[in-house]
N, C-alpha and C positions, 0 to 999 in steps of 0.2 A: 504494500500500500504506500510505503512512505516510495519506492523507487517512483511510482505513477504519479503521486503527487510534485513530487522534482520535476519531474518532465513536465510536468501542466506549466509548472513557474519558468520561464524566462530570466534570462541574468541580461541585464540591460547596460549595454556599454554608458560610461559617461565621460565629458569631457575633461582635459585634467584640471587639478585643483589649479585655480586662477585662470583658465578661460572660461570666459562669459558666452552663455548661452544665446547662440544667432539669435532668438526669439526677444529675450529679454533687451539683446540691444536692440533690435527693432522700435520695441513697445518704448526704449525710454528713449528714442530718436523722437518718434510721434510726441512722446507728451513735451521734449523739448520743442517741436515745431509748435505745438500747438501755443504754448506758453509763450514763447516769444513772438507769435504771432498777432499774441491779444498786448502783448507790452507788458507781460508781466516778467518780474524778476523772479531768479529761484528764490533769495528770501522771501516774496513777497506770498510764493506755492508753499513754500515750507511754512510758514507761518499760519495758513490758511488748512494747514491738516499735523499741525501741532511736529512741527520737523526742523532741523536746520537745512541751510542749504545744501551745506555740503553732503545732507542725504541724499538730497534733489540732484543734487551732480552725479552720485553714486547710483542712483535709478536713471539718469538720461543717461547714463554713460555703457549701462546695463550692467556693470559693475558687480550692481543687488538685485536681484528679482523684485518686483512688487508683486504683491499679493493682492488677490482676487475683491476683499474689501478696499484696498488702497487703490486702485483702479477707476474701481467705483465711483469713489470720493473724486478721486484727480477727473473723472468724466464728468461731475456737477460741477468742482469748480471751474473748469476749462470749458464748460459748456458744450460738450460733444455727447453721441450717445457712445456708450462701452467699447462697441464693436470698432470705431474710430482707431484706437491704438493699432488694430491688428490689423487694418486697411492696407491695401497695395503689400502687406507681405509677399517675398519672392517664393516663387512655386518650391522651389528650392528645401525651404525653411520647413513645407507640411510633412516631409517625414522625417522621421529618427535618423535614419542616413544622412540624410540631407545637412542636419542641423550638424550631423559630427562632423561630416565634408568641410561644409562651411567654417565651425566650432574651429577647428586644426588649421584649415588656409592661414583664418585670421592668425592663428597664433603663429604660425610661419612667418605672414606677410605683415610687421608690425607698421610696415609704409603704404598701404592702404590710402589711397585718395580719397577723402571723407566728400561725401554726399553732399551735391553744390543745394540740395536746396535745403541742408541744415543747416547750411554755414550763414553766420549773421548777418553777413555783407545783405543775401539773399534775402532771408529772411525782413529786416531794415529796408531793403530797396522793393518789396510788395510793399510792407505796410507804408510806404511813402505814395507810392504808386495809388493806391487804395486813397489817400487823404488829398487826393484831387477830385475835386468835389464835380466839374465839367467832366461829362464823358466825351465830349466830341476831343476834348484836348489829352483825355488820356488814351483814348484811340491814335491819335495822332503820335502819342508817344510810343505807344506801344509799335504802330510803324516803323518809326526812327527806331527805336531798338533794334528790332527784325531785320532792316536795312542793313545798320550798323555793324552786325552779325554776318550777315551772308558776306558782307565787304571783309572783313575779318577772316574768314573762312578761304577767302579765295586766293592769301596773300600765301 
């Protein structure tokens, strides 16, 4: 009985002590988009669900997992629904394979090009873009960028 029961259980690989689970950094890339996209600071998140910031950096960084009520919470005050966080996850990331693939590159590849639309410049230059109150001028802008880019592109 006990050999049938062994076999039923699975031994589930995990990644090594100190890399961060592809998923976790996902979810704390989102809550970082998200927070900075409203202009809030991580003190101002951490304060608002009883944290320092430097917890806030430790869950955007995926550092920490957050747990399923702290989620939660960061989904009221960020104003999103739950499922948000796990949005555009890479196909990649839905299975266990995947996540260890991933889990290991990372810790190989410590010079990773980080993600242009986390970066603040990015982030900062939506919300500026957004507080043009005229659309025909931010149409216009949004032109000129596009232009500006393909001119770029071709040099």
């Amino acid at each position: 009985m006990k050999r049938a029961k062994s076999a039923r259980r699975q031994k589930f690989e995990r990644l090594p002590p100190g890399v961060a689970n592809p998923v976790d950094i996902h979810v704390g890339a989102r809550v970082r988009l998200r927070r900075t996209l409203l202009g809030m600071s991580q003190e101002k998140l951490g304060d608002s669900v009883g944290l320092t910031f430097q917890q806030i950096q430790k869950y955007e960084r995926g550092a920490n997992r957050i747990g399923a009520s702290r989620i939660y919470e960061f989904s009221r005050i960020l104003d999103v629904p739950v499922s948000y966080f796990f949005e555009d996850m890479p196909d990649v990331l839905k299975s266990r394979e995947g996540r260890m693939r991933v889990g290991l590159q990372d810790q190989e590849q410590k010079d990773l090009e980080p993600d242009p639309m986390a970066k603040r410049e990015t982030l900062e230059l939506v919300r500026a873009y957004y507080k043009i109150t005229s659309s025909r001028v931010r149409k216009r802008l949004f032109e000129l960028t596009k232009s500006l880019a393909g001119m770029a592109g071709s040099d």
